[in-house]
C-alpha positions in Angstrom: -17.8 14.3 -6.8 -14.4 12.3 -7.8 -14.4 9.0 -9.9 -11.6 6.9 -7.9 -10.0 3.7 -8.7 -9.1 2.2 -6.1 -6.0 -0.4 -6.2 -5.8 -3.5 -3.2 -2.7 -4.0 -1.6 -0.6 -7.6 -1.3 -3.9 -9.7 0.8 -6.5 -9.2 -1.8 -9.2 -7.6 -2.4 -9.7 -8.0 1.7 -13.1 -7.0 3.6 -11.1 -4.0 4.8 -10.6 -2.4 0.5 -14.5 -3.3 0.7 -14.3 -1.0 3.3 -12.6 1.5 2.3 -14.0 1.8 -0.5 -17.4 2.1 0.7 -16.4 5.0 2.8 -15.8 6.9 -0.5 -18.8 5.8 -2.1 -20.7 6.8 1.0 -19.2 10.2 0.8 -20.7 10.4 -2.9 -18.0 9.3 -4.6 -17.7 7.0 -7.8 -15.2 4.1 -6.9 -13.9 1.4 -8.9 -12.1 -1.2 -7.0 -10.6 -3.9 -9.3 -9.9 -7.3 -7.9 -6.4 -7.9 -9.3 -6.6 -11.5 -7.5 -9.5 -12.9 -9.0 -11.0 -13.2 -5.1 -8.1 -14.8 -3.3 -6.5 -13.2 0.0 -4.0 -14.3 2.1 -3.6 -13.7 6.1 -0.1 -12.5 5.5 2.1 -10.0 3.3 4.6 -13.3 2.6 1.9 -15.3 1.4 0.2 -12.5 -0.9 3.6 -11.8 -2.2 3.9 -15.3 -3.1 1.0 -15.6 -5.0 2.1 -12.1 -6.9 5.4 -13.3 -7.5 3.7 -16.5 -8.6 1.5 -15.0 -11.5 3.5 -12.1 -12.0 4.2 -8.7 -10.6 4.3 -7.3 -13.9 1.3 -9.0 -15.0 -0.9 -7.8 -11.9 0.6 -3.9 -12.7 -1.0 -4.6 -16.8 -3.7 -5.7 -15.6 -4.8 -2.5 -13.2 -3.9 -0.2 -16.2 -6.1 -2.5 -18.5 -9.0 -2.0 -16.1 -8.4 1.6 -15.3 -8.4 2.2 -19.1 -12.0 1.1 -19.7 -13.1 4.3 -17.5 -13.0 7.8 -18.1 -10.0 9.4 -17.7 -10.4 11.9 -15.1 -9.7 9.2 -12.6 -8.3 9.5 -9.1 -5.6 6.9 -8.3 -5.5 5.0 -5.1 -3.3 2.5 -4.5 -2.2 0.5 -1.7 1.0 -1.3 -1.0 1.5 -3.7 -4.4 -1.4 -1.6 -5.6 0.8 1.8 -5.7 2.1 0.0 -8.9 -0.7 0.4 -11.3 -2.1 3.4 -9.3 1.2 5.4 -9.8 1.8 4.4 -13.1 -1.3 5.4 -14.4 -1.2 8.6 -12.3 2.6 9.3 -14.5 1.3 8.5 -18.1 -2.1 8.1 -18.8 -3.8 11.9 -19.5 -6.6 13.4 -17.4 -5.5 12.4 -13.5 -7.0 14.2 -11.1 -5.0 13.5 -7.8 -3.0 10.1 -6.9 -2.7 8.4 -3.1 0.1 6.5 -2.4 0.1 4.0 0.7 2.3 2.0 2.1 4.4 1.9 -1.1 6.2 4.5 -3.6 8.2 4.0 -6.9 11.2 5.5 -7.9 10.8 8.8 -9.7 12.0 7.6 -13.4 10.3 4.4 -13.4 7.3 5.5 -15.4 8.4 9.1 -16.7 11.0 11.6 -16.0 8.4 13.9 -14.3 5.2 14.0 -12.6 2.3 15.3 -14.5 1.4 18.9 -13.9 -1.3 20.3 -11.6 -2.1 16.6 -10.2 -1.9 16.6 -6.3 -0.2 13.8 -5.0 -0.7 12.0 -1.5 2.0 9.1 -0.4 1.1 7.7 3.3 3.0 5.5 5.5 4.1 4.6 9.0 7.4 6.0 9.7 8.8 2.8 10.9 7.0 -0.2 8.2 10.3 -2.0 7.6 9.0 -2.7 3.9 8.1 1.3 3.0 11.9 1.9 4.7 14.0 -1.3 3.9 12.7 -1.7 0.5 13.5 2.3 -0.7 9.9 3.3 -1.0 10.4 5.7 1.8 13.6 7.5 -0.3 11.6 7.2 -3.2 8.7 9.0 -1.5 11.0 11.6 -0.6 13.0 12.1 -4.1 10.0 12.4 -6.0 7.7 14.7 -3.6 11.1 17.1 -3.5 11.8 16.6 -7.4 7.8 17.4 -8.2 8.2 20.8 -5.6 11.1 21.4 -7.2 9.9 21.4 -10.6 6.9 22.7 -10.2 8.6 26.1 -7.8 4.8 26.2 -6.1 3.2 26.6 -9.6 2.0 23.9 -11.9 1.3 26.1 -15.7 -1.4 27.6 -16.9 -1.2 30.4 -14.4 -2.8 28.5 -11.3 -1.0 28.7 -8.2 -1.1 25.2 -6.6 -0.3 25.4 -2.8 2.6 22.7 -1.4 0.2 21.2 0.4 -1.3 19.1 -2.6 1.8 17.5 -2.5 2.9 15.7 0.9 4.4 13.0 1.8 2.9 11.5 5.9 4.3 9.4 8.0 2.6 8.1 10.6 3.9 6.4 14.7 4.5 3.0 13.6 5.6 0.1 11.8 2.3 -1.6 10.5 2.0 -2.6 6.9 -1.8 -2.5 6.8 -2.5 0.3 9.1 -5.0 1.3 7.4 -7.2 -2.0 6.3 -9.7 -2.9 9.2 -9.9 -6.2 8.5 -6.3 -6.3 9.5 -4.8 -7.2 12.5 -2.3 -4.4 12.0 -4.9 -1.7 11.5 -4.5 1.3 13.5 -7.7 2.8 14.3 -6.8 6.6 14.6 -4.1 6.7 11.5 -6.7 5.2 9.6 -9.3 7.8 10.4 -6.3 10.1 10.1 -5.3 8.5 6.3 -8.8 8.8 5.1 -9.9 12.3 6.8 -7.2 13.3 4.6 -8.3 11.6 1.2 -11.8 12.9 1.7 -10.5 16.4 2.5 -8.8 15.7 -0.9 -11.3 14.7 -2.9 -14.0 17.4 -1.8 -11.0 19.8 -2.7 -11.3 18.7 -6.4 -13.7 20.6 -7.5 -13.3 23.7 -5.1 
């Protein structure tokens, strides 16, 4: 079973991360799900963006990694939205990930190091028409570093295992929704959720195969 940190998007720690993250537990995974707001959530992405901006985008990313640090290494990353910061960072520099999901949110390849750490499967999930994954350039991120990792990696990752395409993908989903995938959300979208999820578990069982 995987040992996942997972990493709330720009509302909080909302009942929908509970959620989520009792889905994985349920499945028999460990998961770690930080509160990065100190319990505050906010009905809207303006608001929860305020309050980040407010105390500190960069302060909210140091404080994930501080967290994720005080657990073993072999971690799986999760992050949502603002959450993708600390999740994707950690993912790029800290030894011993085991995979990394991505939603709603991707950083520029370069940001945290030149090139993505071999042999760790990468997920990056979003709907296909969010105007904050498009406008913002997490959608051409997305894209740049899934091609730069297949590129890199020319369908093998060192060591002499072959690692199939399909641990890295980047899905996009019908829709424009933010928080398709939180349930406590008014945007959530019932069958990309199971969709987003199905596809995490399928990850996670995959590990250890």
């Amino acid at each position: 079973m995987a040992n996942v940190i997972l990493f709330h998007h720009a509302l909080g720690m909302t009942p929908g991360m509970d959620a989520l993250a009792e889905l994985l537990r349920d499945a028999g995974h460990t998961v770690t799900a930080p509160d990065l707001y100190d319990g505050r959530t906010f009905g809207s992405l303006e608001a929860g963006l305020a309050y980040a901006e407010e105390i500190g985008f960069d302060v909210i990313e140091s404080l994930g990694v501080q967290i994720a640090r005080r657990l073993p290494a072999d971690l799986v990353y999760i992050g949502f939205s603002l959450g993708v910061m600390p999740a994707q960072r950690l993912a790029q520099t800290r030894a011993g990930a085991r995979a990394a999901v991505l939603v709603s949110g991707c950083v520029p390849p370069g940001t945290y190091a030149d090139t993505w750490p071999e042999g760790v499967p990468l997920q990056i999930h979003a709907m296909a028409e969010d105007p904050v994954f498009v406008e913002e350039g997490d959608l051409d991120a997305a894209r740049h570093l899934v091609e730069s990792i297949l590129t890199e990696s020319g369908g093998s990752w060192g060591g002499g295992d072959s690692v199939d395409a399909a641990a890295v993908k980047l899905i996009l989903y019908p829709g424009s929704s933010h928080f398709f995938a939180d349930i406590s959300s008014p945007d959530y979208d019932e069958d990309y959720a199971h969709a987003l999820t199905g596809s995490v578990l399928e990850l996670l069982a995959g590990l250890d195969g």
